[in-house]
N, C-alpha and C positions, 0 to 999 in steps of 0.2 A: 625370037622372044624379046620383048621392049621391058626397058628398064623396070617399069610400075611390076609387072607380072614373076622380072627375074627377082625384086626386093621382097614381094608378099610370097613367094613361092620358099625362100631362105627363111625366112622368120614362121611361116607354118612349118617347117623343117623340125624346126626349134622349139617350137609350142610342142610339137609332135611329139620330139624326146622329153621334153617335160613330163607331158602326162603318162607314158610310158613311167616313165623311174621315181617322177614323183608319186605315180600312184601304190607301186611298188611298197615306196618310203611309208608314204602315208598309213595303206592298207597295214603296214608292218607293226607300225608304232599301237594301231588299234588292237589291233591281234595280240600284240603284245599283253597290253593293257586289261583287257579282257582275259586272258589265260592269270592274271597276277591276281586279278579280282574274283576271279571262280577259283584260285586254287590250283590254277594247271599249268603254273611256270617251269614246271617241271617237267613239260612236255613242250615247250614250245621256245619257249625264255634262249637259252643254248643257241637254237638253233637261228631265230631271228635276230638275236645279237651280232653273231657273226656273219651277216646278211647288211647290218645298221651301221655296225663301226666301220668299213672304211669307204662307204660310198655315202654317208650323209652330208658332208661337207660340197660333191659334187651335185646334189640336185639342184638346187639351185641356180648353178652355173648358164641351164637353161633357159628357168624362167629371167634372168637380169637379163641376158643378149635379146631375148623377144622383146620386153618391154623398150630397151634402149635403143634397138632397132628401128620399134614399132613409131618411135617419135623421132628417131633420126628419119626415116625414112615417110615418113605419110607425121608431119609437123601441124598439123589442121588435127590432126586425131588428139591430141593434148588440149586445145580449146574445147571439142566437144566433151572429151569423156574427162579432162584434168581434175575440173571444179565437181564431176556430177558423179564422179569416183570415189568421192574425198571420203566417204562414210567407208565402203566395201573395202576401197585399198587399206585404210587407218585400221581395219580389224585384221585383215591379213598380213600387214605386218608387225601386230601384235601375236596374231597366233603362232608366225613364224618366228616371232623371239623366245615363246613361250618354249616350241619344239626345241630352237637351239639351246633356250638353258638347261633342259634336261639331262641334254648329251655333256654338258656341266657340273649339274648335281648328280648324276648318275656315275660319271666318270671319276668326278675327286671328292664328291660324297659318301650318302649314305646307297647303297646299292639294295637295288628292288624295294625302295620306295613305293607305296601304294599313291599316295598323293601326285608324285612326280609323272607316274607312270599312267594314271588314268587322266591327267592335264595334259599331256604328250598324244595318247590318243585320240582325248577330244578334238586336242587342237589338229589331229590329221585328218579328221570328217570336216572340222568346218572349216578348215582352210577351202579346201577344193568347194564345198558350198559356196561360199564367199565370193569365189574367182569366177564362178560357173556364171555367176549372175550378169556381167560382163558381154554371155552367149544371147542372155536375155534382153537386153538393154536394145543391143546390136540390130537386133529384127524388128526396131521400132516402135514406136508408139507409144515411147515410155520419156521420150527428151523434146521437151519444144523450146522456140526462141522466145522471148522477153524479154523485151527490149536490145534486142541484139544479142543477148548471152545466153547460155543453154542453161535449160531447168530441169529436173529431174522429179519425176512425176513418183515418189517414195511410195504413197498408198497406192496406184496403181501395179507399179512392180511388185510389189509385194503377195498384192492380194489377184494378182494373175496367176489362173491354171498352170498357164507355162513355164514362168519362174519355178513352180515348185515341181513341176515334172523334170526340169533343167537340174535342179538340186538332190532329187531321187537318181534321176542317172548317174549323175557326178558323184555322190555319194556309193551307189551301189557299182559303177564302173573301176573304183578306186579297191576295194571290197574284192571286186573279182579277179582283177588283173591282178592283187597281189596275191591273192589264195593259189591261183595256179601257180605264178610265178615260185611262192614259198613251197608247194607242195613237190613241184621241180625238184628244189635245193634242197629237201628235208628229202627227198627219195636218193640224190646224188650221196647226203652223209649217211646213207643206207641206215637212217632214223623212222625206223618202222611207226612208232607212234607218234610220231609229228604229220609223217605222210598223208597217214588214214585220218588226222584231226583237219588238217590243212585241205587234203582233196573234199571233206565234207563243207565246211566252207566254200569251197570253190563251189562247186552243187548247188549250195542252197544260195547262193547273192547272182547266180546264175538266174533264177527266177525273178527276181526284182528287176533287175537288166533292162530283160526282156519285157516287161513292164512297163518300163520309164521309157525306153525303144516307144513301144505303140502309143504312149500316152504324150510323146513329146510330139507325133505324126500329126493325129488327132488335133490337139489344139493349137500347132502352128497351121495348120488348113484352117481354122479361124481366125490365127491372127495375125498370119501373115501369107497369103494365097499367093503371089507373086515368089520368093521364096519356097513354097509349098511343090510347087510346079514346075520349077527349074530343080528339086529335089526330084520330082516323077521323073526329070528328063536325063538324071543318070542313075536312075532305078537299079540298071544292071551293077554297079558298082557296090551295091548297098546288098544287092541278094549274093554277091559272090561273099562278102560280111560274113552275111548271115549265115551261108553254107560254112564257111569255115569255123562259126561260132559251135553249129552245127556238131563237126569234128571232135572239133576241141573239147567241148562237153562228153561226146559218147568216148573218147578217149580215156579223159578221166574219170568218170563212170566206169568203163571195162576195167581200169585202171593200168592199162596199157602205152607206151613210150609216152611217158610226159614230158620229155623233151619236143616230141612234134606238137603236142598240146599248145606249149609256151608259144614255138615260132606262129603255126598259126593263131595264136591270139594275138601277137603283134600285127600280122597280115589283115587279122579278121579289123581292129582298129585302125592301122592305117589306109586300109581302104576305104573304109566309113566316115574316118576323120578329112580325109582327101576330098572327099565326095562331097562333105557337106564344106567345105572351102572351095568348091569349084560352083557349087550352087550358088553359093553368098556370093559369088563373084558378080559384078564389082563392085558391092554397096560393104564398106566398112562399119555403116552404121545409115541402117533403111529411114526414111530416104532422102538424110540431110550428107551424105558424104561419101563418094566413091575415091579409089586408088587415085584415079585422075584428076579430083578436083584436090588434092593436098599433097600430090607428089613431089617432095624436093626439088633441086634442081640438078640437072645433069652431073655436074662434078662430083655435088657432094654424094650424090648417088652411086657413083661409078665406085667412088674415096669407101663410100659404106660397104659394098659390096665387095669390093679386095678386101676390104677388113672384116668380114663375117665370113669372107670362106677361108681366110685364113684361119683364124679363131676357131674354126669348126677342122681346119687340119692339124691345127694342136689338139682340139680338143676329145677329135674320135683314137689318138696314140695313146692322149692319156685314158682314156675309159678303155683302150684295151689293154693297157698293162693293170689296172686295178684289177679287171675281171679275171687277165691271167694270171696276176701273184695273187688274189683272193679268192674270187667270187668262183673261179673253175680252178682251180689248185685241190685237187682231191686231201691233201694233208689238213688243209686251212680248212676246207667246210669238215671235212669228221671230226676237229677241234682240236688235231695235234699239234696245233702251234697255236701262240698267244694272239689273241685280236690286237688291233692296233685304234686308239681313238683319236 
């Protein structure tokens, strides 16, 4: 395995945990929000709290090592996408301020805020919208040069099928993977009415999914056929997905171990997520920039890569002592003990 392959192969690692736990976060904050404003914190509030408070501080953790990576390693990718980012990135790291003051005003405020609590929410749909568009950009057609420097094509991006089928996934991926995830934790605090409200959730953004699935097929085969094609050529990676999405749905439907639910929906993603990072391979952004026309240079590549899998040896000890003093500590999720913010 050559350097360019072993640096983008670390930092998909990383993206990978990202959308895993952020979407988790995200889905969570929505959920929340939504039960505060229909009336139902009373069924849900408890249980997603103790889910929020001591893993919100680490999602993040993710997406900064990808991005810091992503320009230590592939330095040509900050020229292209630096300047033609400047709108998308400036609202995502407003949303993501807005998210952190809640756990602020919620913590040394006024608690279950309606205002606080539905700006927390929003801001966890349109974060992921935001960042999604990045996927859209990537597969070209939307960045040319002028005069040497890259422009970004705003009315086309926008007003392309694909972006917003990009943004229906992203939105409704974020949606599903936390509904199973919560319906998990809410059956662990043996929370009979959180379960049965959370598995129906899961159920119903299950449908939208699948959706945004066929609809992002669809008009990446028009708008980007190259890509389209090297996605047919590991097809089978995509249907082993699907069968596990499969599963995991009639699982929770029978309502049966939704502990195997969870894992194979991490499986069913990280196959799908792999899949389409082996397709893309090796156009970073189609078809002004491959791994190999911006890869670092040898040392500081070597220097990066001790330094991210170290980074990722601290940092899988610590996401498993959270998970084992919180997140599976059977006293902590039935609420016998105080959360911690």
């Amino acid at each position: 395995m050559n350097l360019e392959i072993l640096g983008i192969s670390v930092l998909w690692l990383f993206l990978f945990g990202y959308v895993i736990i952020g979407s988790i976060d995200f889905g969570a904050g929505f959920f929340n929000a939504y039960s505060v404003l229909t009336g139902r914190q009373h069924i849900l509030t408890h249980i997603i709290q103790r889910y929020l408070s001591p893993v919100w501080e680490i999602t993040n953790v993710f997406l900064v090592f990808f991005f810091v990576g992503t320009v230590g390693f592939f330095p040509k990718t900050a020229f292209y996408y630096g300047t033609t980012l400047l709108v998308p990135a400036s609202i995502g790291i407003i949303l993501l301020s807005i998210r952190g003051s809640y756990y602020a005003f919620e913590s040394y405020g006024s608690r279950g805020h309606k205002g606080y609590s539905f700006m927390y929410g929003v801001a966890g749909l349109l974060l992921p919208a935001a960042l999604s568009v990045v996927l859209t950009i990537s597969e070209g057609g939307f960045i040319s040069l002028q005069n040497g420097q890259p422009v970004l094509d705003y009315w086309g991006l926008f007003t392309s099928p694909l972006t917003w089928s990009i943004v229906v996934l992203a939105i409704a991926a974020v949606l599903y993977i936390s509904a199973v995830f919560l319906t998990w934790y809410a059956n662990k605090a043996n929370d009979v009415g959180a379960t049965n409200l959370l598995r129906k959730y899961a159920l119903i953004w299950a449908i939208p999914l699948v959706i945004a699935v066929i609809g992002i097929m669809v008009e990446l085969r028009r708008h980007n056929t190259d890509h389209y094609a090297r996605m047919v050529d590991v097809w089978y990676l995509f249907v082993i997905s699907a069968i596990m999405f499969v599963i995991t749905v009639w699982l929770i439907w029978q309502r049966k171990n939704y502990g195997m639910a969870l894992t194979l929906l991490v499986g069913q993603f990280a196959f799908a997520f792999f899949a389409y990072g082996v397709s893309h391979y090796p156009f970073l952004l189609y078809p002004h920039l491959t791994l190999y026309d911006s890869f670092t240079n040898k040392a500081m590549a070597i220097a990066l890569v001790i330094a991210f899998i170290a980074g990722f040896c601290l940092l899988i000890p610590s996401l498993y002592l959270v998970l084992k003093l919180f997140l599976f500590d059977k006293d902590y999720i039935r609420g016998k003990e105080n959360g911690h913010v």
